[in-house]
Biopython code that builds the backbone (N, CA, C, O; Angstrom):
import numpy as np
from Bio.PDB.StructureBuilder import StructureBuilder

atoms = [
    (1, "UNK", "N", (1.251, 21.257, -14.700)),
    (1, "UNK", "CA", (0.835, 21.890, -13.456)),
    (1, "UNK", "C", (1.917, 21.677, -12.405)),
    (1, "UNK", "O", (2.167, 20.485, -12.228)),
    (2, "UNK", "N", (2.490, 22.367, -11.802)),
    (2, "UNK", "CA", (3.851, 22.649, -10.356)),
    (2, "UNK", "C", (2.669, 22.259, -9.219)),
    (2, "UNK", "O", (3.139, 22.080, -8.096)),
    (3, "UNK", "N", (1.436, 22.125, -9.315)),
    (3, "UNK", "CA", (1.331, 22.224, -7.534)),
    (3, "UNK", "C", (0.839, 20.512, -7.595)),
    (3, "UNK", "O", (-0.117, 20.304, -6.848)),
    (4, "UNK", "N", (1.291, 19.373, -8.291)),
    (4, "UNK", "CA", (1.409, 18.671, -8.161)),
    (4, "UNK", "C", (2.172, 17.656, -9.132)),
    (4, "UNK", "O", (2.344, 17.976, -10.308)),
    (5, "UNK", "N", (2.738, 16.139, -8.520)),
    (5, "UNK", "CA", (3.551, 15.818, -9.420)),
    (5, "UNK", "C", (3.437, 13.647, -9.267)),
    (5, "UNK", "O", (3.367, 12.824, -8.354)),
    (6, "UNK", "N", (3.459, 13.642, -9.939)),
    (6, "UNK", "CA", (3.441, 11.627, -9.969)),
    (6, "UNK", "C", (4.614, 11.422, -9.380)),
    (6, "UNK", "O", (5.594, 12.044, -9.789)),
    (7, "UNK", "N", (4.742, 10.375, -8.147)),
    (7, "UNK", "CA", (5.747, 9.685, -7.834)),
    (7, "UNK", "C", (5.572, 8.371, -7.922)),
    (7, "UNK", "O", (4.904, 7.828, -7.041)),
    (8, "UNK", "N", (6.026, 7.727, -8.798)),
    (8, "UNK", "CA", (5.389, 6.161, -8.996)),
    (8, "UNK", "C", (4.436, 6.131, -8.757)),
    (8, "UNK", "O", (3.743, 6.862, -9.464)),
    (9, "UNK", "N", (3.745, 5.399, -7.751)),
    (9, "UNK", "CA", (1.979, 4.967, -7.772)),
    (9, "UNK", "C", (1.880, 6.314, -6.436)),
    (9, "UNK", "O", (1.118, 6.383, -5.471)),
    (10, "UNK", "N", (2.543, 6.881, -6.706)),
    (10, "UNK", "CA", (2.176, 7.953, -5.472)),
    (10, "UNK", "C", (1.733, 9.177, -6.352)),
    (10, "UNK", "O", (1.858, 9.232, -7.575)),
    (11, "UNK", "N", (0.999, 10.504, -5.251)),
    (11, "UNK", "CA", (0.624, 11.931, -5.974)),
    (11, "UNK", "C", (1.528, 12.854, -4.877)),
    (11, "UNK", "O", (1.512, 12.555, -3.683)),
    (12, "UNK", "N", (2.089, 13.668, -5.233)),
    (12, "UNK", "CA", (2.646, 14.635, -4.222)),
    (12, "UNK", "C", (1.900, 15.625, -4.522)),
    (12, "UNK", "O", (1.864, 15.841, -5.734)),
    (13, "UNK", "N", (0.928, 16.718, -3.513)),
    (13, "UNK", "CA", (0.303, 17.276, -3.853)),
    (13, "UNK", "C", (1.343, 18.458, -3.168)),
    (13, "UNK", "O", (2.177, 18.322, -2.273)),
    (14, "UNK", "N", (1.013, 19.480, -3.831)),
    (14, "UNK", "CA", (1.699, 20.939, -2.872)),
    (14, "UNK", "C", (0.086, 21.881, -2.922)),
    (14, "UNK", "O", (-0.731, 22.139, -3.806)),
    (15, "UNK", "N", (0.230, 22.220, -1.259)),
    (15, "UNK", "CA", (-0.917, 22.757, -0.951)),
    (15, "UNK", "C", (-0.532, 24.008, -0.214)),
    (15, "UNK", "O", (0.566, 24.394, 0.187)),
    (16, "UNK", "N", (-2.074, 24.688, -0.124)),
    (16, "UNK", "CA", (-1.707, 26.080, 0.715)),
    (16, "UNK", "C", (-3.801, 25.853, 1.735)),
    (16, "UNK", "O", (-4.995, 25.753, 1.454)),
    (17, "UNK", "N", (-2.844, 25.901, 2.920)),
    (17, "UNK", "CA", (-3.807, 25.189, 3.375)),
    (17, "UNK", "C", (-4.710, 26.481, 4.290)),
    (17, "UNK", "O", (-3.902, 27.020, 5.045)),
    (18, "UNK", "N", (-5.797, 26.967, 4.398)),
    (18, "UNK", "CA", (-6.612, 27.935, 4.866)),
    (18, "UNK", "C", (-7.536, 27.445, 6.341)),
    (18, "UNK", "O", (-8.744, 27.633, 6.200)),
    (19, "UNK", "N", (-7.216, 26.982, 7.408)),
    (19, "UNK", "CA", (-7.684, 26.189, 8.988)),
    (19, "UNK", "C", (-8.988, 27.816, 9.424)),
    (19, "UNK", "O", (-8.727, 29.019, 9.412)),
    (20, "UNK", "N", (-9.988, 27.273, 9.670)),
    (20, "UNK", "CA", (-10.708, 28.030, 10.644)),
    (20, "UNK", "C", (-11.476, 28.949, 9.207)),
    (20, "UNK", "O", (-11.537, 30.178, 9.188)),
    (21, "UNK", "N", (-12.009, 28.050, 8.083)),
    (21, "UNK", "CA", (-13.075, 28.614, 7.149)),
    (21, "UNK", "C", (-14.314, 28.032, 7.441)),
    (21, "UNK", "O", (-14.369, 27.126, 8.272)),
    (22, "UNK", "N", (-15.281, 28.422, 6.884)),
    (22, "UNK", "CA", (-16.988, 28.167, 7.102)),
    (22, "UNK", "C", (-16.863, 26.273, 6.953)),
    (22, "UNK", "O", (-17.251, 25.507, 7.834)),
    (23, "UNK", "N", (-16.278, 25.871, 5.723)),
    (23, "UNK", "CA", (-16.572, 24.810, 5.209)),
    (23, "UNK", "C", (-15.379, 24.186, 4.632)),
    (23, "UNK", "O", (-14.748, 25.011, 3.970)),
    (24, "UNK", "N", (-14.793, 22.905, 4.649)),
    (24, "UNK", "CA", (-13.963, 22.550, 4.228)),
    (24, "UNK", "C", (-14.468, 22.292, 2.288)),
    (24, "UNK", "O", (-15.467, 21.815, 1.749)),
    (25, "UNK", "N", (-13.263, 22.855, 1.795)),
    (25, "UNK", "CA", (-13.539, 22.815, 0.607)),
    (25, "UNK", "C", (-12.578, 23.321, -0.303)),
    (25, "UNK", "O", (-11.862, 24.247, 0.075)),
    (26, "UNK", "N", (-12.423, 22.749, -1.713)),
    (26, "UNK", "CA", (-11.141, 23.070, -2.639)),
    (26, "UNK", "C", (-11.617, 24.734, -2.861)),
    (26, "UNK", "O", (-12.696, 25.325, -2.824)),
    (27, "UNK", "N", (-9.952, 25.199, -3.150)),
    (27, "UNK", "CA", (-10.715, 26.452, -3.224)),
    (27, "UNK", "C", (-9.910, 27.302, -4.813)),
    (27, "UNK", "O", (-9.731, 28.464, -5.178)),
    (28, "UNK", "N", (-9.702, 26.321, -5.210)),
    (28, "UNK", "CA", (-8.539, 27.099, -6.707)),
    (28, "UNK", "C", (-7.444, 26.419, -6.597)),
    (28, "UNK", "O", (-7.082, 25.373, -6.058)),
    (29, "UNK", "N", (-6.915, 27.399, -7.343)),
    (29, "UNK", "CA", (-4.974, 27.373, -7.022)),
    (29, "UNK", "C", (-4.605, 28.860, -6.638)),
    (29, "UNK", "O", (-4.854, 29.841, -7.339)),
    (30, "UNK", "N", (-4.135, 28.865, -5.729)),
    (30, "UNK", "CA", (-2.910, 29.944, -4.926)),
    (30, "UNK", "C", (-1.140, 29.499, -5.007)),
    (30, "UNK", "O", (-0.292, 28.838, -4.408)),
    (31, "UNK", "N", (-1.335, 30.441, -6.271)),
    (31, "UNK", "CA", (-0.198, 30.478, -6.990)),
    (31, "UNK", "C", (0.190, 28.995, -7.658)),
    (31, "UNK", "O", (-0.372, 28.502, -8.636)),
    (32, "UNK", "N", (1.230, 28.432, -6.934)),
    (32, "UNK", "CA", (1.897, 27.105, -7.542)),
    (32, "UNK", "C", (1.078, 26.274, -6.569)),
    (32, "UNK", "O", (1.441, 25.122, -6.805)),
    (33, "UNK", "N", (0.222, 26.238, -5.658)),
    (33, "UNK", "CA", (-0.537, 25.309, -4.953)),
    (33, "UNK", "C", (-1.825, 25.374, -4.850)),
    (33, "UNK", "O", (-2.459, 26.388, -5.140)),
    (34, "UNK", "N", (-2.369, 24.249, -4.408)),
    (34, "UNK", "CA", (-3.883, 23.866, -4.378)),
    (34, "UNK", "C", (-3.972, 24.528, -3.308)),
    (34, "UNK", "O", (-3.216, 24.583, -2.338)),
    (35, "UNK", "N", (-4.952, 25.038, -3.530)),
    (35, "UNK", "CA", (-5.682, 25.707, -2.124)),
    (35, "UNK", "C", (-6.676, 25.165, -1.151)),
    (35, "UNK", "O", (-7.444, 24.565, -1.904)),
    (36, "UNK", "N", (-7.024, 25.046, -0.228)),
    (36, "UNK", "CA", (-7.838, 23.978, 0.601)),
    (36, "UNK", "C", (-7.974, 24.684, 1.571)),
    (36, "UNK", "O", (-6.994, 25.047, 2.222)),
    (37, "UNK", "N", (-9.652, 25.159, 1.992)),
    (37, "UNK", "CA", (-10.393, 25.991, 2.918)),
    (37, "UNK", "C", (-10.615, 24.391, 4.297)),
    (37, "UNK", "O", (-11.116, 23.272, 4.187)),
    (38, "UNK", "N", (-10.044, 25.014, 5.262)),
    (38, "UNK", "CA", (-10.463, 23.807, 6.382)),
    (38, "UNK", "C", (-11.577, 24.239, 7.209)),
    (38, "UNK", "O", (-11.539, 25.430, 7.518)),
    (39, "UNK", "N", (-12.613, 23.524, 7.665)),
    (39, "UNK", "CA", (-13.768, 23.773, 8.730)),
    (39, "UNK", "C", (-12.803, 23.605, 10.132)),
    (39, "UNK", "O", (-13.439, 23.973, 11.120)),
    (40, "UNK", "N", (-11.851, 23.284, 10.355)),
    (40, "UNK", "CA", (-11.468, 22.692, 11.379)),
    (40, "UNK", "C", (-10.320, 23.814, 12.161)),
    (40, "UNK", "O", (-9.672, 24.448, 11.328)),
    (41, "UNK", "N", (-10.105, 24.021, 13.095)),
    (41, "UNK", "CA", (-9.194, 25.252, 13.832)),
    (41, "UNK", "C", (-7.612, 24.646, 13.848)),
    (41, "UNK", "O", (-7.075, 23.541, 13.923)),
    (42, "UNK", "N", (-7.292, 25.760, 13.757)),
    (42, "UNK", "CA", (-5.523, 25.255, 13.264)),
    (42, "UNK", "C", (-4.631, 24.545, 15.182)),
    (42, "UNK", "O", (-3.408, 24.556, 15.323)),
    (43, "UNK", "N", (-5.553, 24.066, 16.266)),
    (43, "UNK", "CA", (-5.574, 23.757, 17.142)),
    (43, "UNK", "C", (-5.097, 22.236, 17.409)),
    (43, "UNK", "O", (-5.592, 21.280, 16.812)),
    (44, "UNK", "N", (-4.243, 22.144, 18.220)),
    (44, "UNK", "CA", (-3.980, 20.577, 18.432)),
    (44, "UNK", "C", (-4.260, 19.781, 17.216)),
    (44, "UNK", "O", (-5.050, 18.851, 17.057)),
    (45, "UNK", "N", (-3.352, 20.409, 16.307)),
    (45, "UNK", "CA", (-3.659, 18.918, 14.813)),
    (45, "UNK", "C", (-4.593, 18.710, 14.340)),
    (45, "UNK", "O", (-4.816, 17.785, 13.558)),
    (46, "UNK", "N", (-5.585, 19.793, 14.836)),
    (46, "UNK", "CA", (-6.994, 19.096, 14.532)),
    (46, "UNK", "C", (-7.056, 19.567, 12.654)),
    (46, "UNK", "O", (-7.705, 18.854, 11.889)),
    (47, "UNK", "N", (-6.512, 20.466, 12.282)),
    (47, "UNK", "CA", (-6.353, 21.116, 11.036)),
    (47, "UNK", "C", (-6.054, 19.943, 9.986)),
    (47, "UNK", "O", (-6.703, 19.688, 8.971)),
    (48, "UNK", "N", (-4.699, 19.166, 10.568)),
    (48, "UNK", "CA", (-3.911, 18.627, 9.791)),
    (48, "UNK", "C", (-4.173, 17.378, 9.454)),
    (48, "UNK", "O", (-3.793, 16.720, 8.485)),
    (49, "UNK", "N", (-5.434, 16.890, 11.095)),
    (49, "UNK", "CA", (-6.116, 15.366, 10.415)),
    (49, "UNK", "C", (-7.389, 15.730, 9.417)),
    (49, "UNK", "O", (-7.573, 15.239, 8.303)),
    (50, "UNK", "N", (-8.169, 16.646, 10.043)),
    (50, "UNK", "CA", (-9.346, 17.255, 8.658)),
    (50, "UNK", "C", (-8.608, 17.297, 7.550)),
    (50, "UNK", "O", (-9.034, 16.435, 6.782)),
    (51, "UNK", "N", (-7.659, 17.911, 7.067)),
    (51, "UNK", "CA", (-6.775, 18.002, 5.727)),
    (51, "UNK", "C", (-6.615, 16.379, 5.189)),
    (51, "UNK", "O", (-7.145, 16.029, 4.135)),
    (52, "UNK", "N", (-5.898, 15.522, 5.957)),
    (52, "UNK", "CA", (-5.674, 14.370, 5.880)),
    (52, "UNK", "C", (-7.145, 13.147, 5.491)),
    (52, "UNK", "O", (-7.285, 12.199, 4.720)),
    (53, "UNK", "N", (-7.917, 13.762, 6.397)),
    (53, "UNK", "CA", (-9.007, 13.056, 5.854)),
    (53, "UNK", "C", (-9.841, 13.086, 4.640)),
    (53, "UNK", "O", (-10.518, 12.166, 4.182)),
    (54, "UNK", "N", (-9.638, 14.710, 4.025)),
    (54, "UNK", "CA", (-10.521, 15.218, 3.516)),
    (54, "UNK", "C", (-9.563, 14.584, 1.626)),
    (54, "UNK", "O", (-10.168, 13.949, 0.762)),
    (55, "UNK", "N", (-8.357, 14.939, 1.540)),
    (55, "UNK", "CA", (-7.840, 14.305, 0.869)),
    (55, "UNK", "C", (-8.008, 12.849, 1.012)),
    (55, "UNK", "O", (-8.498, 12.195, 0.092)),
    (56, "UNK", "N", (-7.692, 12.397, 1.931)),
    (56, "UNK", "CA", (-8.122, 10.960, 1.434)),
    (56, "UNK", "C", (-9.598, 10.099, 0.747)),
    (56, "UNK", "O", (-9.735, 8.934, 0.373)),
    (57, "UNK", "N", (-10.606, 11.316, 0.792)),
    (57, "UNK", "CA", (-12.198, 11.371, 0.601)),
    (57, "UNK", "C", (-11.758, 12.233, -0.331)),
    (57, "UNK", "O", (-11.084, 12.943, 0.415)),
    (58, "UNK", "N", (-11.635, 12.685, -1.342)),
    (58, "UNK", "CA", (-11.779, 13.293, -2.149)),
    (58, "UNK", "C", (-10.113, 12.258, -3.408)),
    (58, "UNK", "O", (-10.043, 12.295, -4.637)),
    (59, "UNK", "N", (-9.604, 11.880, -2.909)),
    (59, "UNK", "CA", (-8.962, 10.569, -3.655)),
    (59, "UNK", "C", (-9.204, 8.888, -3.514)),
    (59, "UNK", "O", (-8.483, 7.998, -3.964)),
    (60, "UNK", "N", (-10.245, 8.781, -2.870)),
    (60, "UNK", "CA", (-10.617, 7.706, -2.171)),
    (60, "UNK", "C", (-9.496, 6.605, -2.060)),
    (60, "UNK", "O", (-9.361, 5.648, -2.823)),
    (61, "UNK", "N", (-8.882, 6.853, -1.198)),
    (61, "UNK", "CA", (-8.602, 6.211, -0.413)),
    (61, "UNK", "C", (-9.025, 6.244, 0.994)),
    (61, "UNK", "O", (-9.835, 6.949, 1.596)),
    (62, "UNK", "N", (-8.046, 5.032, 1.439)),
    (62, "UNK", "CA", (-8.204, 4.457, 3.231)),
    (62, "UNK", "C", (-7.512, 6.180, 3.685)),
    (62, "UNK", "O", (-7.035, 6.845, 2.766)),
    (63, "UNK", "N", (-7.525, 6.775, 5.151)),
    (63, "UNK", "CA", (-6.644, 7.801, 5.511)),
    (63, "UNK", "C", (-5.241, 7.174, 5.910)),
    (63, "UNK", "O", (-4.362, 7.851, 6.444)),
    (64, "UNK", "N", (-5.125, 6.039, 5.657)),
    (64, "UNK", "CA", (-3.432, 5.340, 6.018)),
    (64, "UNK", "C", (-2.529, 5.891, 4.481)),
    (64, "UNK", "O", (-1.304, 5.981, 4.573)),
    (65, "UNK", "N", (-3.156, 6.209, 3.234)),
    (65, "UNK", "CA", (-2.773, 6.175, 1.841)),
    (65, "UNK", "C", (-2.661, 7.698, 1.726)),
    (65, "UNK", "O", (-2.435, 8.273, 0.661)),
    (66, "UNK", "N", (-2.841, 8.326, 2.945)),
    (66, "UNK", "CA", (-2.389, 9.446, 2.958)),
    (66, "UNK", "C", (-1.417, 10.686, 3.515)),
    (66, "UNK", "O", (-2.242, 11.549, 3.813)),
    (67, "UNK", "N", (-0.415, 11.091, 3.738)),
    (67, "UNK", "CA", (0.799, 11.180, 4.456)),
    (67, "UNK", "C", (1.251, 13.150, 3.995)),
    (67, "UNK", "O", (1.204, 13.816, 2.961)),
    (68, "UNK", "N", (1.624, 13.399, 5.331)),
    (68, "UNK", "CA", (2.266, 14.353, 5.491)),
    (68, "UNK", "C", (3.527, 14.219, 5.275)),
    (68, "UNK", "O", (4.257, 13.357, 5.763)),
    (69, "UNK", "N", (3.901, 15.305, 4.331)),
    (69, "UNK", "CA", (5.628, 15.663, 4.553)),
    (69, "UNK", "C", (5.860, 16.388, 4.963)),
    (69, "UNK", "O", (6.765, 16.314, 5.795)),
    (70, "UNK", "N", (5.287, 17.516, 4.721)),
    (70, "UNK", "CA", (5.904, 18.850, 4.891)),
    (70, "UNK", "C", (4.868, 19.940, 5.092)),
    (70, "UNK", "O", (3.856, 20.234, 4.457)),
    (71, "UNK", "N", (5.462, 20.465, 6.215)),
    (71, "UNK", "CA", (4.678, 21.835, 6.588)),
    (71, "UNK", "C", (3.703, 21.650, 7.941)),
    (71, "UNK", "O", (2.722, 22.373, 8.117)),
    (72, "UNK", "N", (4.027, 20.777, 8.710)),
    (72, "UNK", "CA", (2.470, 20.309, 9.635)),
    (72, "UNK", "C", (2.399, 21.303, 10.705)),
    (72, "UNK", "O", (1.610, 21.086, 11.624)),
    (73, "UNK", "N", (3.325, 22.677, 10.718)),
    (73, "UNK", "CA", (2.619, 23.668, 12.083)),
    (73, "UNK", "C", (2.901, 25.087, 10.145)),
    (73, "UNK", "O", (3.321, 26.225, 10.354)),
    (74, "UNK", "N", (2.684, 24.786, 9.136)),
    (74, "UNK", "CA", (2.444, 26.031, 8.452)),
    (74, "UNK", "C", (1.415, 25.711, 7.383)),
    (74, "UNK", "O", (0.963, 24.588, 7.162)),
    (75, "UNK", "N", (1.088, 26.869, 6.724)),
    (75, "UNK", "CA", (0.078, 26.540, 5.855)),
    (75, "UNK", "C", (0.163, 26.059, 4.485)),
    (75, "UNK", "O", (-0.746, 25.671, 3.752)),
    (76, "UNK", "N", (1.283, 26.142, 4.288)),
    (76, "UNK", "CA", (2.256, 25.540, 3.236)),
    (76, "UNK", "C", (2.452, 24.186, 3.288)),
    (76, "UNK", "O", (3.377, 23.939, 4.061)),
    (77, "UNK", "N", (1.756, 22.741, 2.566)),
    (77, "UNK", "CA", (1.668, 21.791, 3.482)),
    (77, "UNK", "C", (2.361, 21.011, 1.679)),
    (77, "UNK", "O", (2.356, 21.546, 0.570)),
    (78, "UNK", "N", (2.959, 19.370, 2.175)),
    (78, "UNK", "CA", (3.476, 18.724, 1.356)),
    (78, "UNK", "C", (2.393, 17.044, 1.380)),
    (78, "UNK", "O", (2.605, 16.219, 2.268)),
    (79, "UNK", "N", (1.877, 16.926, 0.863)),
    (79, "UNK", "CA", (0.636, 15.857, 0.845)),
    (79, "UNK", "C", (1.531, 14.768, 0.068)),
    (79, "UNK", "O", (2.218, 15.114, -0.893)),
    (80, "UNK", "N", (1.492, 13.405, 0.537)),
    (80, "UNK", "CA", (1.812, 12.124, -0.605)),
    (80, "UNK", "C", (0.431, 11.380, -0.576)),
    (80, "UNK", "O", (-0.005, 11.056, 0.529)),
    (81, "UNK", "N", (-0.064, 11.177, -1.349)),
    (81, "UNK", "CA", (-1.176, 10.196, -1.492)),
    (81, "UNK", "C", (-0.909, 9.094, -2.398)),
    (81, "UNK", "O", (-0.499, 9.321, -3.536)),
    (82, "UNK", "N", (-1.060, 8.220, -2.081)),
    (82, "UNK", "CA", (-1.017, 6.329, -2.328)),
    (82, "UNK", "C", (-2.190, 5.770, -2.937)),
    (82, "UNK", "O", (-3.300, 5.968, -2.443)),
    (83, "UNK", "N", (-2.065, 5.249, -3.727)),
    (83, "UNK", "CA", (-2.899, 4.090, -4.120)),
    (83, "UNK", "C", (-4.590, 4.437, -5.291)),
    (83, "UNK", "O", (-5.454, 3.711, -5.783)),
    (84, "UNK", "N", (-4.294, 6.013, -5.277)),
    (84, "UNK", "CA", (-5.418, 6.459, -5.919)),
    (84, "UNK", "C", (-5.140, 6.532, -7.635)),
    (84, "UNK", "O", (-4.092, 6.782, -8.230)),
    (85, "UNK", "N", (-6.380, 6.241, -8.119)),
    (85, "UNK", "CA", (-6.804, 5.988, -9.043)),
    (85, "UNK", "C", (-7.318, 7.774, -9.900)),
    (85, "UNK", "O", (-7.239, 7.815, -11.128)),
    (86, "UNK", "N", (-7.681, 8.760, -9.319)),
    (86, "UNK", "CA", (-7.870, 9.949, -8.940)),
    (86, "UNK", "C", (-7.216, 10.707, -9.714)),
    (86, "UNK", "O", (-6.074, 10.275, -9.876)),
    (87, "UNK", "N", (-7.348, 11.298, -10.062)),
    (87, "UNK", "CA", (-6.631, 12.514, -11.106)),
    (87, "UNK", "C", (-6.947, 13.826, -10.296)),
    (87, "UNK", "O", (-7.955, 14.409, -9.894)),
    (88, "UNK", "N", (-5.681, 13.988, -10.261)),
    (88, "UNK", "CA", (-5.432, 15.750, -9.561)),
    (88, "UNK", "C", (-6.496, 16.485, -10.188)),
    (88, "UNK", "O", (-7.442, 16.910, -9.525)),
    (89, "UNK", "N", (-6.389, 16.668, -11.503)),
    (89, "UNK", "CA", (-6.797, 17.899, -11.727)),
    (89, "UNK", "C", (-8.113, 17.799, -11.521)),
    (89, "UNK", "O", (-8.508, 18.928, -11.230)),
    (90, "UNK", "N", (-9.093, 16.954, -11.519)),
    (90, "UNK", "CA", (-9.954, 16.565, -11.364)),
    (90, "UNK", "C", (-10.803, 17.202, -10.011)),
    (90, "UNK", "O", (-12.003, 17.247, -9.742)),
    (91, "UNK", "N", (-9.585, 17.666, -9.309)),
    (91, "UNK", "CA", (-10.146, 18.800, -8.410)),
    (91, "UNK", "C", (-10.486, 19.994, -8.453)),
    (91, "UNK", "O", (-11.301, 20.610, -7.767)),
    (92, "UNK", "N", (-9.691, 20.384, -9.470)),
    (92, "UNK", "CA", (-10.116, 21.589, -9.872)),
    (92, "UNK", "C", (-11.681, 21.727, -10.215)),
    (92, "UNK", "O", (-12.382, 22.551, -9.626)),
    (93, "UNK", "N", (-12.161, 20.903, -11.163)),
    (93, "UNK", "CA", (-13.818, 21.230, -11.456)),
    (93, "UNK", "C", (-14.998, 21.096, -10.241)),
    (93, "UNK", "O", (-16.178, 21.340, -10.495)),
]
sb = StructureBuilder()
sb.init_structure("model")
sb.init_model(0)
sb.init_chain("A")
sb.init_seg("    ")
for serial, (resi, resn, name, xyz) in enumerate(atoms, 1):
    if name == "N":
        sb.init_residue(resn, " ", resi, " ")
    sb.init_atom(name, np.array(xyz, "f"), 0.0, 1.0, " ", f" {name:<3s}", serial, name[0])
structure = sb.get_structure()
C-alpha cells in the first residue's frame, strides 16, 4: 500500500484530508491516500487539530505521538504517528 509506510517505530500516513463534512470519519482511499472526512471547518487550525486528534484516537495514542509534516494550509496532509501498536490497514474495515 503507497498511502502509507513504517518508519522505525513510527507510521507515515499520506492523507487527503476533506474539513467541513457531516461527521468526522475514514472515508476509503483517494487514489494513493487515505481519505479522512473532518466535522471540523478548515478555519484557524481547527481542521488540522480534529485531524490530529482523531488519528491519534483511532491509533491510540497520547495526541503528542502524533505530528504533522506536511500540508497544514492543503488537503494533502503528511501524518507521523509514534508509538502505536495499530495497523494501518486496519482502517480500512
Amino acid at each position: 500500500m503507497n498511502w502509507y509506510r513504517q518508519d522505525g517505530e513510527s507510521i507515515v500516513l499520506v492523507l487527503h484530508v476533506q474539513p467541513g463534512a457531516k461527521r468526522t470519519e475514514v472515508a476509503g482511499l483517494h487514489g494513493e491516500a487515505l481519505k479522512i472526512r473532518l466535522a471540523a471547518p478548515p478555519i484557524d487550525g481547527k481542521a488540522n487539530e480534529a485531524l490530529l486528534s482523531f488519528i491519534a484516537d483511532k491509533f491510540g495514542v497520547p495526541q503528542r505521538g502524533v505530528e504533522l509534516l506536511r500540508g497544514g494550509q492543503s488537503r494533502h496532509k503528511m501524518v507521523k504517528v509514534t508509538g502505536s501498536v495499530v495497523q494501518p490497514e486496519s482502517l480500512l474495515i
